[in-house]
C-alpha positions in Angstrom: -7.6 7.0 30.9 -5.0 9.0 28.9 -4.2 9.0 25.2 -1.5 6.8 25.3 -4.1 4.0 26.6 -6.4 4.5 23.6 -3.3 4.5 20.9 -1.9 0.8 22.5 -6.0 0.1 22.3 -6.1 1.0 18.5 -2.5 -0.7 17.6 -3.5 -3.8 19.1 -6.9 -4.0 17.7 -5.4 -3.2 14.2 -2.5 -5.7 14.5 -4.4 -8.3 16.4 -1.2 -9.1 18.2 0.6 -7.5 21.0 3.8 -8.0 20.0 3.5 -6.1 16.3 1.5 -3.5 18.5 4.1 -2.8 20.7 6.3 -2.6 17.5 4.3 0.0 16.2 4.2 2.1 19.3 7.6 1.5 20.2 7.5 0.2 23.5 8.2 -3.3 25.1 5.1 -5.6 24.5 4.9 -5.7 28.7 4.2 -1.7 28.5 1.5 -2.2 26.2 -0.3 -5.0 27.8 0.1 -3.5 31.4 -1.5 -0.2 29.6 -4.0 -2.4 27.5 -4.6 -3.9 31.3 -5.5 -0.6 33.2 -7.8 0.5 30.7 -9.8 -2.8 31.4 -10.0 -2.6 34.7 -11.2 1.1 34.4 -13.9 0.6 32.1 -14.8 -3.0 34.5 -14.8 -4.8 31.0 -12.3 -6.7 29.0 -11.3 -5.2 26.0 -9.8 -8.1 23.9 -10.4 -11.6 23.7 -6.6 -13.3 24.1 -8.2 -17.0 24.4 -6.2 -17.4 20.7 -3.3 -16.9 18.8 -4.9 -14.0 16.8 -6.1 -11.2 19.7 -9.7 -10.1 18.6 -12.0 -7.5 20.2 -14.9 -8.4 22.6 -18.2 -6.5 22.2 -16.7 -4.1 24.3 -13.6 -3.8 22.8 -15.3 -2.9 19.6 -17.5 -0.6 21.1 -14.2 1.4 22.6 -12.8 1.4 19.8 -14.7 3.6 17.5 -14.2 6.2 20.4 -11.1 5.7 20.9 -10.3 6.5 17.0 -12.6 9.6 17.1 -11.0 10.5 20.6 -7.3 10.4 18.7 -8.4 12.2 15.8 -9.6 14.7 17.4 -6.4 14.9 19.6 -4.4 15.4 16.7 -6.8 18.0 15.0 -5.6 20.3 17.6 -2.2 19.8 17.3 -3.1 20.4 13.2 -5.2 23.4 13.7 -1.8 24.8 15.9 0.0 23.8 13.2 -2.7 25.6 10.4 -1.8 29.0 12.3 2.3 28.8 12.7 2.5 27.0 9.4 4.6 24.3 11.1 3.8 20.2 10.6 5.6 18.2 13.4 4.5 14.4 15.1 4.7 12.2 12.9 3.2 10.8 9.5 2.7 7.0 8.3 2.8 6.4 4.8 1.7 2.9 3.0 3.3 1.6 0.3 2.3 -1.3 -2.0 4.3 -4.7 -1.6 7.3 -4.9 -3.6 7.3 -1.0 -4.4 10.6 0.1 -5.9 8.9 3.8 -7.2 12.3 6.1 -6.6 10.5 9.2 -7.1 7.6 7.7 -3.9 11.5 7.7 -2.5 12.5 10.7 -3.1 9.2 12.3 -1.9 9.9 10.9 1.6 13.7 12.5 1.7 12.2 16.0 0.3 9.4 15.9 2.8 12.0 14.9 5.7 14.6 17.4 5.2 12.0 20.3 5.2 10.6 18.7 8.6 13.2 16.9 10.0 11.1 16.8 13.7 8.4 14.6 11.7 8.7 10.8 12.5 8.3 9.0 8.9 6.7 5.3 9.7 6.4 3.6 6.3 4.2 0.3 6.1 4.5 -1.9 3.4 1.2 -4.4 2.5 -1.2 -5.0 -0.4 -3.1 -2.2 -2.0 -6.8 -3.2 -0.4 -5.5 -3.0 3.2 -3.1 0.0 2.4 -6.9 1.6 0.9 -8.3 0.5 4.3 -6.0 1.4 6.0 -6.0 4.9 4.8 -9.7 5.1 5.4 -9.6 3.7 8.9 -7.2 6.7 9.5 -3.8 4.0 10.3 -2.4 5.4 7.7 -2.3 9.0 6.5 -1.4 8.4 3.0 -0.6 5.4 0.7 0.6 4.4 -2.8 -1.5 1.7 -4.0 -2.0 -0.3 -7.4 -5.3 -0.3 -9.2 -7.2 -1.0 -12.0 -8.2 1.9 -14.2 -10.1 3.9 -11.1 -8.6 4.7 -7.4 -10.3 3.7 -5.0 -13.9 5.1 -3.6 -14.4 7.9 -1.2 -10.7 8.7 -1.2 -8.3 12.1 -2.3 -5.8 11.0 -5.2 -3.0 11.3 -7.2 -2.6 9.3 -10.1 1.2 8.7 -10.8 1.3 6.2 -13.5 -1.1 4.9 -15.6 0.3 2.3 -18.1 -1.1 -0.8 -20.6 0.3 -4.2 -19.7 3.0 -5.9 -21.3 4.6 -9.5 -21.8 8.4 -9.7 -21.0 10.2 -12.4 -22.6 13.5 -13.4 -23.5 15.0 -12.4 -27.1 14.6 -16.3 -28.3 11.0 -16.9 -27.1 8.6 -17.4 -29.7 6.3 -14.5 -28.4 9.6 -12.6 -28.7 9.0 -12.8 -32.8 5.4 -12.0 -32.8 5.1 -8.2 -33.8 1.3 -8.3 -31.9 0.6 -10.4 -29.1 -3.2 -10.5 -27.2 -4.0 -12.0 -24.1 -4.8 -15.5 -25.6 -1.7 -16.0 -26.7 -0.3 -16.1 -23.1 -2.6 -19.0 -22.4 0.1 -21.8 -23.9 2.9 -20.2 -21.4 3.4 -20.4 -18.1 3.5 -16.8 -16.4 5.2 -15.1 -13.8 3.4 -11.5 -12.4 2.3 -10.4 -9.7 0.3 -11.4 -6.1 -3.7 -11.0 -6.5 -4.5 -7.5 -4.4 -2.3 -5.3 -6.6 -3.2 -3.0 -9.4 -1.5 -4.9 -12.2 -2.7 -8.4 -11.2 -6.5 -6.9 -11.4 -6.3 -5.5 -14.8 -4.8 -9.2 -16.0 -7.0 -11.2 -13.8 -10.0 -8.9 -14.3 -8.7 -8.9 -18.2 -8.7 -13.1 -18.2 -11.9 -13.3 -16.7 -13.5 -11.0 -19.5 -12.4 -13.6 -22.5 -13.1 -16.7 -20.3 -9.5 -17.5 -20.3 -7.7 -19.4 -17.8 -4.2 -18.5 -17.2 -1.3 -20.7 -16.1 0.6 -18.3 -13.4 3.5 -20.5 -12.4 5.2 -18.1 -10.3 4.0 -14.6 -8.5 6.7 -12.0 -7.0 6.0 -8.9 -5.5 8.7 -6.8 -7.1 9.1 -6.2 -10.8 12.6 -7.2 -11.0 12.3 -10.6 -9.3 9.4 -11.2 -12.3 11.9 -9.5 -14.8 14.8 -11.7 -13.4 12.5 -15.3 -13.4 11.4 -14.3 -17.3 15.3 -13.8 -18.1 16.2 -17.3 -16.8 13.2 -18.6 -19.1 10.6 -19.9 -15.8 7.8 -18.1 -17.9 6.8 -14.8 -19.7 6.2 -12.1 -17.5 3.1 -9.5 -16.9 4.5 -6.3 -16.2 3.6 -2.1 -16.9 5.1 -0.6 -19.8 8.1 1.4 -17.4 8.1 -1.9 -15.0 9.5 -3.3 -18.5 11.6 -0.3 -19.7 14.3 -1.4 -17.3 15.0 -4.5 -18.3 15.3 -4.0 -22.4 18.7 -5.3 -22.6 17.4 -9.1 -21.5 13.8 -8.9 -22.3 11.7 -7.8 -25.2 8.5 -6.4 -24.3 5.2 -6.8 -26.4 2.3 -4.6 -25.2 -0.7 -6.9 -24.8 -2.7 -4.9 -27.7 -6.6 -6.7 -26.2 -5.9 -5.5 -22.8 -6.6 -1.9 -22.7 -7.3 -0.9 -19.4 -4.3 0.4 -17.8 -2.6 -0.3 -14.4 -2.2 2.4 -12.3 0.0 3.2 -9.2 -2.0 6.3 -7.2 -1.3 7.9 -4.1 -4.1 8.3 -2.2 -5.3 10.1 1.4 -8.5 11.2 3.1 -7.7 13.6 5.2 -6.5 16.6 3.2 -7.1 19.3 6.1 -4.1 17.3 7.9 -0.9 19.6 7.1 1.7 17.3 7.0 -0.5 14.8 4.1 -0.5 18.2 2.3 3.0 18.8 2.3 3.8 14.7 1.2 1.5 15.8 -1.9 2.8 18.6 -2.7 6.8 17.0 -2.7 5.1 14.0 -5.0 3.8 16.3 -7.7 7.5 17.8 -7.5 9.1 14.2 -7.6 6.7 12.7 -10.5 7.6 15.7 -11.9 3.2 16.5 -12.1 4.4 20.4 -10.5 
């Protein structure tokens, strides 16, 4: 048994597929299930139940698996408490980032923190904001920018980098358009285009909706700001954005900040283990990038 068994048993029991596991560890799906294989037969139990199209863990598997993750972690501890004395970070860190992110300064944090440690493998994940929060807490990811409504999550280090009200987007000749004041109700007659359920913005509205005992008509749901911002232009609905998601798009759209919906939408970056080095260092290059120094 070796380390490298226990990462291919974590990646596959975290992508429940061998395929995306080998991806992940970057090596051929073969390698990994060959590895996956010897660890079996050392342990005289299977490991994972391959019967269906989704791999799953046996009692067994599970069992392993908490070790293996505490086994890891505490592998890479000493390569961090090295790394404490020399003031060097090295290996390699894997950030999450919300669906449909387009945050340049979450960009620009990445490039700062990769030319000061160009030896540090950057993995960047993309997925909604409960499994990036997961995710972080599961330790598969190191750090994360996630949506939320009004709080970050539970139990976790973060950063808040925005924190805005909701608007409606609409084009210049929409009645809404001419309204100086517009509340949620008033959406209710038009069909909407905002975001998937699981990110921040979508839980203020739906969490907002829910409140008044309103029932909205969401026609169309894009991950990225610009793709709702592009489907409001061409008149398929009035979009739900953030104030600055908005901003960008002033020359097609006017904006109208939904005046009854007051808690704010946030986009936070967000990490557990702040002893690790190289988490540190991706903080301390957001503060500089959000311009928070």
């Amino acid at each position: 048994m070796d380390l490298r068994q226990l990462e291919y048993l974590v990646a596959v029991a975290e992508e429940r597929n061998f395929t995306r596991a080998a991806e992940r560890v970057h090596i051929s799906q073969s390698g990994v299930s060959a590895q996956i294989r010897r660890l079996e037969r050392e342990l005289g139990a299977e490991l994972f139940d391959r019967s269906a199209r989704t791999v799953t863990l046996t009692v067994a598997g599970k069992a392993a698996l908490e070790h293996a993750r505490a086994t890891l972690a505490a592998a890479g501890a000493v390569g961090r408490a090295v790394d404490e004395v020399t003031g060097l970070v090295r290996g390699g860190v894997t950030v999450g980032m919300v669906a449909g992110c387009t945050l340049t300064p979450l960009f620009d944090t990445l490039a700062a923190f990769h030319e000061a440690h160009p030896g540090v493998e950057i993995q960047l994940r993309e997925d909604g904001s409960d499994r990036l929060a997961d995710g972080v807490r599961t330790g598969a990811l190191d750090l994360a920018l996630v949506g939320a409504a009004a709080v970050t999550p539970a139990g976790l280090d973060a950063l808040t980098v925005v924190s805005e009200r909701l608007v409606a987007a609409v084009p210049a000749d929409h009645p809404l358009a001419r309204r100086r004041r517009v509340v949620l109700r008033d959406l209710m007659d038009h069909p909407l285009v905002c975001m998937p359920a699981g990110t921040g913005l979508r839980t203020v509205f739906d969490e907002a909706c829910a409140a008044q005992g309103l029932r909205p008509s969401i026609t169309l749901q894009a991950g990225a700001a610009n793709a709702i911002a592009d489907l409001a232009a061409r008149g398929l609905g009035v979009a739900v954005l953030s104030d600055s998601m908005a901003a960008g798009h002033r020359d097609r759209l006017a904006a109208r900040t939904i005046d009854d919906v007051e808690t704010p939408a946030l986009l936070a970056l967000i990490w557990k283990d702040a002893h690790n080095p190289a988490v540190r260092e991706l903080v301390t290059h957001a503060r500089r990038a959000f311009g928070m120094r």
